[in-house]
GUZAKOL-745097 format. One record per residue (C-alpha): residue number from 1; residue in one letter; x, y, z. Coordinates in nm, 3 decimals, decimal comma. Example, Ala and Ser with C-alpha at 12.3 -4.5 7.8 and 13.67 -1.06 7.14 Angstrom:
2
 resi resn       u       v       w
    1    A   1,230  -0,450   0,780
    2    S   1,367  -0,106   0,714
This chain:
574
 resi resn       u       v       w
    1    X   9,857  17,512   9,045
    2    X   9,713  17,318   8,788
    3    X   9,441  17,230   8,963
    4    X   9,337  17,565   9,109
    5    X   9,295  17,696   8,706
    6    X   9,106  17,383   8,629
    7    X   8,865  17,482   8,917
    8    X   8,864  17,835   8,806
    9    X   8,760  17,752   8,465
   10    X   8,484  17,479   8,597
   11    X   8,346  17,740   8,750
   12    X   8,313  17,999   8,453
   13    X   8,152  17,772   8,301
   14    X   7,894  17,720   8,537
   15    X   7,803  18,083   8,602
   16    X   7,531  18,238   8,505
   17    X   7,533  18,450   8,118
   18    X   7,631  18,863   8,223
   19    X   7,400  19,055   7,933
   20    X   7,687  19,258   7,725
   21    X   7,575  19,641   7,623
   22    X   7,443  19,639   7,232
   23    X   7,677  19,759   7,003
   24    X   7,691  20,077   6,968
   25    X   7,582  20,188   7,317
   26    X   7,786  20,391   7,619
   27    X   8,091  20,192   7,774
   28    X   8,200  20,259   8,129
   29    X   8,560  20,210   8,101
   30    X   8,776  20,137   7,810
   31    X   8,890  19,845   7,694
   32    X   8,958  19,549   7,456
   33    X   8,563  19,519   7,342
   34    X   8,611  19,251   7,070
   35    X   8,589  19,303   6,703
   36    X   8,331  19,612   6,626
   37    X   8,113  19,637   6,302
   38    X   8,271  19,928   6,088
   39    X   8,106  20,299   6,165
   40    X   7,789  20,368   5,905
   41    X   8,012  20,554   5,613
   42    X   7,891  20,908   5,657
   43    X   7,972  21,138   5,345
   44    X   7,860  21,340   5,071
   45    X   7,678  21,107   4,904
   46    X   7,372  21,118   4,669
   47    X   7,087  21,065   4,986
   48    X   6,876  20,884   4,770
   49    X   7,094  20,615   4,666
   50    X   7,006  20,338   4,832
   51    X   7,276  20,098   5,064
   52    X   7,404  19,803   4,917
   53    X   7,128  19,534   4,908
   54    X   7,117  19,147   4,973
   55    X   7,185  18,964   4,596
   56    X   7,029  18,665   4,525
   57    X   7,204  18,441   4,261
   58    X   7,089  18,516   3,949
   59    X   6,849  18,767   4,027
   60    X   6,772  19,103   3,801
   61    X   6,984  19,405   3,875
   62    X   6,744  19,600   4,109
   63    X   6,681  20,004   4,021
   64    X   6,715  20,266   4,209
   65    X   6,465  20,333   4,422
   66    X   6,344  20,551   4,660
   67    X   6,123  20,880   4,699
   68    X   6,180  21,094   4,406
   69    X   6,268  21,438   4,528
   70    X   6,199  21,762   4,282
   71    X   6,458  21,955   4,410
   72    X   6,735  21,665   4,339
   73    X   6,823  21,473   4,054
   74    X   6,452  21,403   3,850
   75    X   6,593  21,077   3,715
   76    X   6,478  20,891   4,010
   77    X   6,105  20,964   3,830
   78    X   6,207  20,759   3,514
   79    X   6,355  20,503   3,659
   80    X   6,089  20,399   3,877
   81    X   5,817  20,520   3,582
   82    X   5,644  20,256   3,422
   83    X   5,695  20,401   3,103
   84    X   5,989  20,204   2,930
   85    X   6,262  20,435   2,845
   86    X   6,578  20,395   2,642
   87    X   6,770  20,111   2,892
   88    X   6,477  19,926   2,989
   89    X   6,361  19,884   2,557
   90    X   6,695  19,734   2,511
   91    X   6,671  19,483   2,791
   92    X   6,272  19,346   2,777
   93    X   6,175  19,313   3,147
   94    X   6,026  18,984   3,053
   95    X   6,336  18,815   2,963
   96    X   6,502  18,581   3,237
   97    X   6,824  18,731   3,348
   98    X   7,091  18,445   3,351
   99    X   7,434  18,557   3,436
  100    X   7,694  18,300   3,346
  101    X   7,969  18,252   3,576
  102    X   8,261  18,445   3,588
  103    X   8,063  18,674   3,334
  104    X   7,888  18,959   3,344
  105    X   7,499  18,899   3,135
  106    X   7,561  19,246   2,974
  107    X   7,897  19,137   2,861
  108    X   7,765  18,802   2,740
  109    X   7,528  18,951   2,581
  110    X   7,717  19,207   2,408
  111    X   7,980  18,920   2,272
  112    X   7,705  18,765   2,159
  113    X   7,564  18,991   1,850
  114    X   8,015  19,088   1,824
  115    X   8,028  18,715   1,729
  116    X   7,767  18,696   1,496
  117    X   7,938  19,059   1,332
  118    X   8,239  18,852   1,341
  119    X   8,103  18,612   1,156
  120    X   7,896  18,858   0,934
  121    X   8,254  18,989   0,821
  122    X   8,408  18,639   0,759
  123    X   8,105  18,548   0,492
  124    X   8,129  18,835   0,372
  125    X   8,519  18,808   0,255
  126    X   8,464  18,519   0,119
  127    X   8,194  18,618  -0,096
  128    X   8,416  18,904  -0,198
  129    X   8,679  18,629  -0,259
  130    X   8,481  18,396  -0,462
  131    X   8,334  18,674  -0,646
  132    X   8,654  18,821  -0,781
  133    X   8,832  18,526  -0,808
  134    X   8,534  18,346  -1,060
  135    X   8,451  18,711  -1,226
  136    X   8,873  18,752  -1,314
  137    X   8,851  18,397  -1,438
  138    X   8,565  18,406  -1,689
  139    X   8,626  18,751  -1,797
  140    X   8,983  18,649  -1,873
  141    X   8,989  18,289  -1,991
  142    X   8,591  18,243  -2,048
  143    X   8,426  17,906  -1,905
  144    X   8,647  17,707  -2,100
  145    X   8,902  17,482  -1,879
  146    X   9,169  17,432  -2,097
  147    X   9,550  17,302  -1,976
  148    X   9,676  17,636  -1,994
  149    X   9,428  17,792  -1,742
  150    X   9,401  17,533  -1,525
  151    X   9,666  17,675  -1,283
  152    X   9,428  18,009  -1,257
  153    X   9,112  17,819  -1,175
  154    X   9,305  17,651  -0,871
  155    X   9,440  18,029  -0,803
  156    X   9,077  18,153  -0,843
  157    X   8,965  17,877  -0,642
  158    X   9,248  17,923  -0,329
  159    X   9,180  18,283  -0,355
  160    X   8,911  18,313  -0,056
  161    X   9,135  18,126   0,157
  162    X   9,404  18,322   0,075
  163    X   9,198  18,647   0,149
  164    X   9,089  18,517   0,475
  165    X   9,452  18,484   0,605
  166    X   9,568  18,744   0,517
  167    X   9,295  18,936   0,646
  168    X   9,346  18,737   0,952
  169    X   9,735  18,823   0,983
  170    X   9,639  19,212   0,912
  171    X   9,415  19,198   1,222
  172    X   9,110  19,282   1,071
  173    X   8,931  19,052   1,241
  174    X   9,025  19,206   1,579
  175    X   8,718  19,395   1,737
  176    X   8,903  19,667   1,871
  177    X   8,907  19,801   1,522
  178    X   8,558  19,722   1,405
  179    X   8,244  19,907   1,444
  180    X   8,337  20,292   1,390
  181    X   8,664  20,424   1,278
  182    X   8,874  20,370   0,979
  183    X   9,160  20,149   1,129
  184    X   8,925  19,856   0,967
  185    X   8,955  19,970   0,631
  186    X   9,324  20,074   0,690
  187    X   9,423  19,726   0,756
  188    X   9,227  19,554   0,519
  189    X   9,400  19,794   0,262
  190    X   9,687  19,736   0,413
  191    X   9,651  19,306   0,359
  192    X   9,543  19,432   0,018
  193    X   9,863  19,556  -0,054
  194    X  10,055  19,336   0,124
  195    X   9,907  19,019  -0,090
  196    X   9,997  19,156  -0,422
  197    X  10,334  19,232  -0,317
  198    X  10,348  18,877  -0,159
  199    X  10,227  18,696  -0,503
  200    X  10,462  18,919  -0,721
  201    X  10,757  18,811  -0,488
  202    X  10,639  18,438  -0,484
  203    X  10,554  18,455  -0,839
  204    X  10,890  18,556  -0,872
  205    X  11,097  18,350  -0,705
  206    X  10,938  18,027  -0,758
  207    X  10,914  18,146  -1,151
  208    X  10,588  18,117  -1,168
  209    X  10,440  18,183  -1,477
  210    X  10,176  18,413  -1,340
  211    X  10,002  18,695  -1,561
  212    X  10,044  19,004  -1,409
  213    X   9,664  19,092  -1,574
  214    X   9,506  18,862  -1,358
  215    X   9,665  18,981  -1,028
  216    X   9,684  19,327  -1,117
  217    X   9,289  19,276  -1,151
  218    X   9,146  18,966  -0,933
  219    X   9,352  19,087  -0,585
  220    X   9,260  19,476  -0,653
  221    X   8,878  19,382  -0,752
  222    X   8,886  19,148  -0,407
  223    X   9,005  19,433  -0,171
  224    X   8,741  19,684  -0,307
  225    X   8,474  19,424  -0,282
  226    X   8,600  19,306   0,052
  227    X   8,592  19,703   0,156
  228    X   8,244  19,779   0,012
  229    X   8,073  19,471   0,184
  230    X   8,222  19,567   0,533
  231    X   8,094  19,925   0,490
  232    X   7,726  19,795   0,413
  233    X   7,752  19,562   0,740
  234    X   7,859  19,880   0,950
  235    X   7,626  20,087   0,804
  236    X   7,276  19,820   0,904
  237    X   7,484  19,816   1,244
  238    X   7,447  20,175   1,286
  239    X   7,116  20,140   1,154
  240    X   7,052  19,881   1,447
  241    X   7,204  20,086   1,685
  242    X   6,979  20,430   1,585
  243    X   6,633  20,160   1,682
  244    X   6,828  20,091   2,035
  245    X   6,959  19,777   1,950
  246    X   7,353  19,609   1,950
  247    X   7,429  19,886   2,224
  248    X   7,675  19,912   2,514
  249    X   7,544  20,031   2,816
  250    X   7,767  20,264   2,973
  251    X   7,833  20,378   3,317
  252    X   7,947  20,723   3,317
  253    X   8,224  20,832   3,617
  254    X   8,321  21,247   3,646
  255    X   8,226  21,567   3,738
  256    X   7,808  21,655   3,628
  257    X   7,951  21,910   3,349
  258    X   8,182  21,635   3,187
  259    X   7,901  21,385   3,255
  260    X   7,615  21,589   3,056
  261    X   7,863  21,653   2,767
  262    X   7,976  21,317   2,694
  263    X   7,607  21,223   2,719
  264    X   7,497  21,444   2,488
  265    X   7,744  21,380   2,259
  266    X   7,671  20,968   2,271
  267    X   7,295  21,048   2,231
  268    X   7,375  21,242   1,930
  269    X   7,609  21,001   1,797
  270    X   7,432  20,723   1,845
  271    X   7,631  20,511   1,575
  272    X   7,921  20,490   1,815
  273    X   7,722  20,230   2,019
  274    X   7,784  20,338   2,376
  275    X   7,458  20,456   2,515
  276    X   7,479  20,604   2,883
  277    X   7,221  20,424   3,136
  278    X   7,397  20,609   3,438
  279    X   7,626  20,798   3,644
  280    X   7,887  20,796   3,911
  281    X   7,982  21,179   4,013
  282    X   8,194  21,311   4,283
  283    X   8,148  21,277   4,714
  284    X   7,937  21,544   4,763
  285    X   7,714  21,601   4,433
  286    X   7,360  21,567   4,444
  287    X   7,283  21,531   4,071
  288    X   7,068  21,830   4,020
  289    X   7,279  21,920   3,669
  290    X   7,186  21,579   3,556
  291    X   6,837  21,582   3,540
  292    X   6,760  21,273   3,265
  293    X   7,016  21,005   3,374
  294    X   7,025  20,785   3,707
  295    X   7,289  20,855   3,965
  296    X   7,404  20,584   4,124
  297    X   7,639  20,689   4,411
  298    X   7,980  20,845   4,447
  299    X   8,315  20,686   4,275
  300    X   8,319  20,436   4,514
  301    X   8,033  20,307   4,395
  302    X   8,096  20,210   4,045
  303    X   8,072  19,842   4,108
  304    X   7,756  19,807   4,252
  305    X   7,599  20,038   3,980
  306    X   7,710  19,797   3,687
  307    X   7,520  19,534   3,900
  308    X   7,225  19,749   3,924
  309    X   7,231  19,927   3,576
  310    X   7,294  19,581   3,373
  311    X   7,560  19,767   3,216
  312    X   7,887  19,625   3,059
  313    X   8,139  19,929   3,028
  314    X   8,235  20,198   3,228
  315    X   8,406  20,518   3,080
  316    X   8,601  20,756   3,303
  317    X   8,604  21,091   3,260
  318    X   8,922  21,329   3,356
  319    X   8,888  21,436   3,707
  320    X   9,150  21,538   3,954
  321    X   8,971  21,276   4,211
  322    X   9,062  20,951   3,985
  323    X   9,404  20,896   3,990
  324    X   9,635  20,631   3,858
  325    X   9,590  20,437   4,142
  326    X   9,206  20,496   4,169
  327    X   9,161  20,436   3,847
  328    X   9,414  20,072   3,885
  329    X   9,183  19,992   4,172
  330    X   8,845  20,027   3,981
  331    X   8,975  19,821   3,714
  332    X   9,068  19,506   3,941
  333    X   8,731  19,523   4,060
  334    X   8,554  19,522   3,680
  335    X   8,830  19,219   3,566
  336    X   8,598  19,002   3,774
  337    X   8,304  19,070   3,535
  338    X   8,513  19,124   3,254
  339    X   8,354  19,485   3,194
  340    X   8,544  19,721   2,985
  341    X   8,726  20,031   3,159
  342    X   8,755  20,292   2,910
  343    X   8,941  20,606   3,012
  344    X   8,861  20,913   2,780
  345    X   9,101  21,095   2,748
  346    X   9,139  21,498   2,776
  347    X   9,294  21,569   2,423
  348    X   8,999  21,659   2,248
  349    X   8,948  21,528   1,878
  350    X   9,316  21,366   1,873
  351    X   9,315  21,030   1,676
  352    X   9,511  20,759   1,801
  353    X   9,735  20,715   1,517
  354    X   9,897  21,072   1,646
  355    X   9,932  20,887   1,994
  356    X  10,179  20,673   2,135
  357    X  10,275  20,556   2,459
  358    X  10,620  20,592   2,533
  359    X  10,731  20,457   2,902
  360    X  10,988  20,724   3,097
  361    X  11,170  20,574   3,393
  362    X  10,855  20,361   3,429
  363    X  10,573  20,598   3,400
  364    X  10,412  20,620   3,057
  365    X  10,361  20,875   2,874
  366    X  10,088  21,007   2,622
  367    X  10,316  21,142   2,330
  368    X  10,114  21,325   2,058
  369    X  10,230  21,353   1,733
  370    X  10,172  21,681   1,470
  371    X   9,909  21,669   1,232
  372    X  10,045  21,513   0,874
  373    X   9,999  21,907   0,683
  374    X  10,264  21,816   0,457
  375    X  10,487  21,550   0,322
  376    X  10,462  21,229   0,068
  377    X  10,091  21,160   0,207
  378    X   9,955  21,482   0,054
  379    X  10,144  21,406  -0,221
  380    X   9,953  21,103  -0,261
  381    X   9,629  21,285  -0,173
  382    X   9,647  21,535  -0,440
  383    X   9,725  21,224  -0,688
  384    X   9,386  21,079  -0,561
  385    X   9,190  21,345  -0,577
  386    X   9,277  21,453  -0,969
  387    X   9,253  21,112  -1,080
  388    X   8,935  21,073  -0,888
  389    X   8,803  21,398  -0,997
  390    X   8,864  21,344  -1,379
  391    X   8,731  20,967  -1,339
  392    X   8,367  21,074  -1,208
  393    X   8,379  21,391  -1,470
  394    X   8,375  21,110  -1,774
  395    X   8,158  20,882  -1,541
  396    X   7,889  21,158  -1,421
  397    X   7,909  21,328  -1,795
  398    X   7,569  21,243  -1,910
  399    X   7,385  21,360  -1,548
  400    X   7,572  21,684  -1,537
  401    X   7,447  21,737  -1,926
  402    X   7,094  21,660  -1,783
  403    X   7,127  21,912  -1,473
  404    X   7,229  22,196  -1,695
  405    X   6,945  22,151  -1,907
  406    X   6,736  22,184  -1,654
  407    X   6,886  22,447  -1,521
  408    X   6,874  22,653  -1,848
  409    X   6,554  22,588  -1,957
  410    X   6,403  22,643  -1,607
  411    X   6,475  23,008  -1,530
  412    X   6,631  23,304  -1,627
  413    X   7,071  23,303  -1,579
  414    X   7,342  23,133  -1,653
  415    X   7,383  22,762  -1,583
  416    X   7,674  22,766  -1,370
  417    X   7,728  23,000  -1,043
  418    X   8,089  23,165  -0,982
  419    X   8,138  23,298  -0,656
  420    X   8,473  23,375  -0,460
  421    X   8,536  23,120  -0,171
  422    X   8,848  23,091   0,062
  423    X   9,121  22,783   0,000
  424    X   9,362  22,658   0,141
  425    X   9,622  22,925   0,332
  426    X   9,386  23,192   0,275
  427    X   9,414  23,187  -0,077
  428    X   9,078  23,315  -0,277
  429    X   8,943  23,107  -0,584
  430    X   8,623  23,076  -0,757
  431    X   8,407  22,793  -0,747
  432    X   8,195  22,654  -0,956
  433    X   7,827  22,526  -0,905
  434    X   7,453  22,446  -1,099
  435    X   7,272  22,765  -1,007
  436    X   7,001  22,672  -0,760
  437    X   6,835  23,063  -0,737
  438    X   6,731  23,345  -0,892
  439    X   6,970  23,547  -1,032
  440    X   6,858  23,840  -0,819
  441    X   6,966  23,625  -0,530
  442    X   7,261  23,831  -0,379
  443    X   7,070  24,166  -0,360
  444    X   6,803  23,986  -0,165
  445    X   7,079  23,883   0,094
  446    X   6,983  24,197   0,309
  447    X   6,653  24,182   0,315
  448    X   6,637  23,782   0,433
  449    X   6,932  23,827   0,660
  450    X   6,672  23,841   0,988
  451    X   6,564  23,484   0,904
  452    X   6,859  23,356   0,942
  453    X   6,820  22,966   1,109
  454    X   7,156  22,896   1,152
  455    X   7,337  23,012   1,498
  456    X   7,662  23,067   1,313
  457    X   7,880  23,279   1,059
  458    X   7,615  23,053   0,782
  459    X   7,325  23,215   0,639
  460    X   7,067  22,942   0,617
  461    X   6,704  22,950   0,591
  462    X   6,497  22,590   0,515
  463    X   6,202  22,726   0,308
  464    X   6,468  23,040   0,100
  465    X   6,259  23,180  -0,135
  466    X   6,538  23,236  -0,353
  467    X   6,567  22,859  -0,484
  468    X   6,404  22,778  -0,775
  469    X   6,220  22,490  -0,774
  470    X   6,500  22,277  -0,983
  471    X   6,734  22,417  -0,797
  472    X   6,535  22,285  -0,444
  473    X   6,576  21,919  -0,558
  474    X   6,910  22,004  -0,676
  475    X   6,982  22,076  -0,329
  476    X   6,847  21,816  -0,200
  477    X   7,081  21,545  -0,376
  478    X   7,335  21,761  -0,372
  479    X   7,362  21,788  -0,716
  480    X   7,435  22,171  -0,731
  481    X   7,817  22,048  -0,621
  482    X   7,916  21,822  -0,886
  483    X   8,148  22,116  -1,113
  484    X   8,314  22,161  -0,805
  485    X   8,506  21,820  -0,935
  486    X   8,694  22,124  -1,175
  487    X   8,803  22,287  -0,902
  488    X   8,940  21,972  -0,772
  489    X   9,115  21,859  -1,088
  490    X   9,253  22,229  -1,098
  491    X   9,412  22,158  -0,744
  492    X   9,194  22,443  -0,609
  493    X   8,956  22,192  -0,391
  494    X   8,990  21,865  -0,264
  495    X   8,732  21,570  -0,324
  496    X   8,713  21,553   0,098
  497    X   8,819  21,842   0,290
  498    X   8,655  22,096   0,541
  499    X   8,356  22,296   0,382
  500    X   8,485  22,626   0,124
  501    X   8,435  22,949   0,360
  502    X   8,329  23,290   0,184
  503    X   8,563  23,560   0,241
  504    X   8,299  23,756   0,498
  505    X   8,265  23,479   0,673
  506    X   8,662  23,387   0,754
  507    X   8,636  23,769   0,830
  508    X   8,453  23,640   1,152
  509    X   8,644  23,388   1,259
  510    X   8,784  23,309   1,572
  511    X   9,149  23,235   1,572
  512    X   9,075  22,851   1,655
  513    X   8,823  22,827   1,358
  514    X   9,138  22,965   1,112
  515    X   9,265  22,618   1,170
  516    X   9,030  22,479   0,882
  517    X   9,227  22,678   0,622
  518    X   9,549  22,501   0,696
  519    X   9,421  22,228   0,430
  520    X   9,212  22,244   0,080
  521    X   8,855  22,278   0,145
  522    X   8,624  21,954  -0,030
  523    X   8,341  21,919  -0,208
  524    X   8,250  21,688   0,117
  525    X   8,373  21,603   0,427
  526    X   8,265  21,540   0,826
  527    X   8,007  21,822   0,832
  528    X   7,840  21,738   0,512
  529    X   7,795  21,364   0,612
  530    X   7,726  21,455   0,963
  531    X   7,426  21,648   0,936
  532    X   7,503  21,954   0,724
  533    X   7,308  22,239   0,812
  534    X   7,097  22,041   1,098
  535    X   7,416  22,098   1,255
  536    X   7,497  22,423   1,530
  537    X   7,801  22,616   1,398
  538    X   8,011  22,470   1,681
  539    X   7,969  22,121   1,610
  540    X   8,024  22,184   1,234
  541    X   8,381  22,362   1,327
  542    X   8,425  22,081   1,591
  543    X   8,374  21,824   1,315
  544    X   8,597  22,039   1,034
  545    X   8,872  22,042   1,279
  546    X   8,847  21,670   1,366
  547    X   8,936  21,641   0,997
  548    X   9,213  21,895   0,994
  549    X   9,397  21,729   1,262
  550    X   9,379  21,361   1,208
  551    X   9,356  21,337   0,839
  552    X   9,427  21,039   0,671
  553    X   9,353  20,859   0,323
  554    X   9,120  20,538   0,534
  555    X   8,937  20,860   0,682
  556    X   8,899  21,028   0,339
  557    X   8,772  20,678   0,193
  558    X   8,520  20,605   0,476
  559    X   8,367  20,995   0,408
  560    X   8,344  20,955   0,038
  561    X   8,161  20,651   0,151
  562    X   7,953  20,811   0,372
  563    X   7,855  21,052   0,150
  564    X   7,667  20,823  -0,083
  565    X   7,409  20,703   0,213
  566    X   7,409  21,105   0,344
  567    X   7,287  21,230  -0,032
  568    X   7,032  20,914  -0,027
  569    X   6,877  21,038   0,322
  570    X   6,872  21,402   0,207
  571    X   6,873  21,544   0,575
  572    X   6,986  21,913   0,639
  573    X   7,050  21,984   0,252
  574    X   6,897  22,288   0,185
């Protein structure tokens, strides 16, 4: 028997090859055929994104390419252009592309200049440290090292090492809270705090014989320093990011309408750092809505369009398609390249401090919190903002003698202008303000009211010829607002808050827009260091309600901030 199957397989192997049928051609009977190469996907797909393409080992990410088709998406025109645009500025074709193992370049890259902020931030503390520490000591003691204030210069001298750890141990370092936001100044506030409450207790219990002058003054005067110097870092970051530089780029993964608003909105807000290169939509969308950014496929093709895009984050819009386990999937497949997944959420304008996951029988949940309307925080707001507002009165007393000189000696009219606005609850006051026009300004309302620029409730015209000419440059620094610091300290006004509404124009609000009058209005806030009046009406009541909803004191701090660089630039005040 044996010998019969050895004969039978001698003799396979001696006959001649039988020619099989190519794959993919007609078979007479059925059968066991061996293993077959997958079916050609067929599905809605964007026709002119190319197949997935042979990669050479460290190679450039290729572009889409491809016969640009009018009717379709036009982006395939830019991105085979040889004009540079936006994503090809911020990555020079001449430079080699080396991708280190394990690591995406555009990641590398990116934790490149995050180190160097890193370390930007570090000097910087310790600057702020030394500073304090030697300014405290010589305004206190002098330069004279005597036996008695020998124990302060070691203090003065351990103080930027103490400031560092503490810092450190406040997570302020972290860079999930650097860049935009105000949980950076919230924790180094926080450390702040925590430090002069940690050398009174010390101070205490090892009966130290510690002034309470020098802490009460070196610790405070290190924290504002420390604050101040981080602010001026972010700020020539955004100013980096506004010439294209420091940027993520950022695959973009919904439907076309979510995709062109979150665009927009990135392009406009460029200080963010997240600048869209392209797009992943739905099976079955051609991209026509999208006309200015690359598509690169369908969700299934996210990965290959980081490859091809350079980019180093994706963000994930809310779609019914992208489920929890979608979404799970996609971000095993980024962990290789350690590319951020960011998953925006569909609460609009809802800070994370009102958020909080909360697991139920396994599944989390999102839990959002109420806005903080009331309660010991306000409390401490309305401290801050009388104290503040009777600090700059005595500080600003000699400029706002010299504006209302000029005001009075310039034209005809009182110096300051009364006018009822709308508070807090509906209540009416009257503010207070340099007069900027004629006083024959309100009876010329009617006539003007065609050239209105703004697409709001506002009446704003650049070029009003009811300004006086002091009053234009008033404008234009903002100068006109400083008695509004009366209303504050009369607890009428807060020193940040949404923008004071006449009473005609709450008249015309929408029901959502009566939101802003569930807090004091300020004499600045997210619209006026946004833009001002180069903003639409929707964006400034977008930006007001922003405030409403997730106000806190970092927040305030980082506008009034923001507010000094907004009145340098000048832009939209008029």
């Amino acid at each position: 028997m044996s010998q019969d199957v050895s004969e039978d397989r001698a003799g396979a192997l001696t006959e001649p090859t039988v020619a099989l049928p190519e794959a993919g051609g007609s078979v007479g009977r059925a059968g066991n055929h061996g293993p077959q190469r997958p079916a050609e996907r067929r599905s809605g797909r964007n026709s002119r994104i190319p197949g997935p393409a042979a990669r050479v080992e460290n190679a450039a990410p290729q572009a889409v390419r491809g016969e640009p088709d009018p009717a379709r998406n036009q982006a395939s025109d830019r991105h085979v252009s040889s004009t540079p645009n936006r994503s090809m500025a911020a990555r020079p074709a001449t430079r080699p592309f080396i991708r280190t193992r394990g690591r995406h370049a555009a990641m590398s890259r990116r934790q490149d200049w995050e180190r160097r902020y890193v370390r930007a931030l570090v000097l910087a503390d310790l600057t702020a440290g030394v500073a304090a520490g030697a300014g405290t000591f010589i305004v206190r003691f002098g330069d004279a090292v005597t036996a008695w204030n020998r124990m302060y210069l070691i203090w003065s001298a351990l103080m930027p090492v103490v400031l560092l750890l503490v810092l450190v141990a406040a997570r302020a370092y972290e860079r999930r809270y650097l860049f935009v936001g105000s949980d950076e100044y919230q924790r180094v506030l926080r450390g702040g705090a925590g430090l002069v409450g940690g050398a009174a207790v010390v101070s205490y219990a090892l009966n130290l014989d510690l002034a309470r002058s020098y802490v009460l003054v070196a610790f405070p005067l290190a924290i504002a320093t420390i604050v101040v110097l981080r602010f001026l870092l972010r700020k020539r970051l955004h100013l980096s990011r506004a010439r294209g530089e420091n940027l993520r780029r950022v695959i973009v993964v919904g439907h076309e309408l979510s995709v062109i608003g979150i665009t927009r909105q990135l392009r406009r807000e460029r200080y963010h750092g997240l600048e869209v290169v392209g797009a992943c939509l739905p099976p079955g969308a051609d991209g026509i809505g999208v006309p200015d950014l690359p598509v690169y496929g369908s969700f299934d093709d996210v990965a290959t369009a980081v490859e091809r895009a350079d980019a180093d984050t994706v963000v994930v819009l809310s779609c019914p398609e992208l489920d929890g386990a979608s979404v799970r999937r996609l971000a095993w497949r980024l962990e290789r390249d350690e590319v951020d997944l960011v998953v925006a959420s569909a609460l609009v304008d809802v800070a994370g401090a009102r958020t909080t996951i909360r697991p139920f029988d396994g599944l989390p949940m999102l839990h959002v919190e109420h806005p903080r309307l009331h309660g010991g925080s306000r409390l401490v707001k309305e401290l801050v903002d009388r104290l503040g507002a009777l600090l700059l009165l005595i500080l600003l007393g000699p400029v706002l003698l010299t504006v209302a000189l000029c005001v009075g000696l310039t034209s005809r009219g009182p110096v300051l202008f009364r006018q009822v606005r709308v508070g807090r609850d509906g209540r009416l006051f009257r503010i207070f303000k340099f007069r900027s026009m004629y006083v024959d300004a309100e009876a010329r309302l009617a006539e003007l009211r065609d050239l209105n620029e703004h697409d709001g409730v506002l009446f704003k015209i650049r070029d009003d010829p009811r300004v006086t000419p002091v009053g234009r440059w008033l404008r234009r620094f903002s100068l006109d607002e400083l008695p509004q610091l009366l209303n504050v300290l009369s607890g009428r006004m807060s020193l940040v808050g949404p923008r004071p509404p006449l009473p005609t124009e709450v008249a015309a609000y929408a029901d959502d827009v009566r939101r802003r009058l569930a807090v004091k209005p300020g004499m600045t806030g997210l619209w006026q260091v946004s833009g001002r009046s180069d903003l639409s009406w929707e964006e400034a009541v977008r930006l007001d309600l922003r405030y409403v909803e997730n106000w806190s004191l970092s927040l305030d701090l980082v506008i009034l901030l923001r507010t000094v660089t907004a009145v340098a630039r000048s832009s939209g005040a008029y």
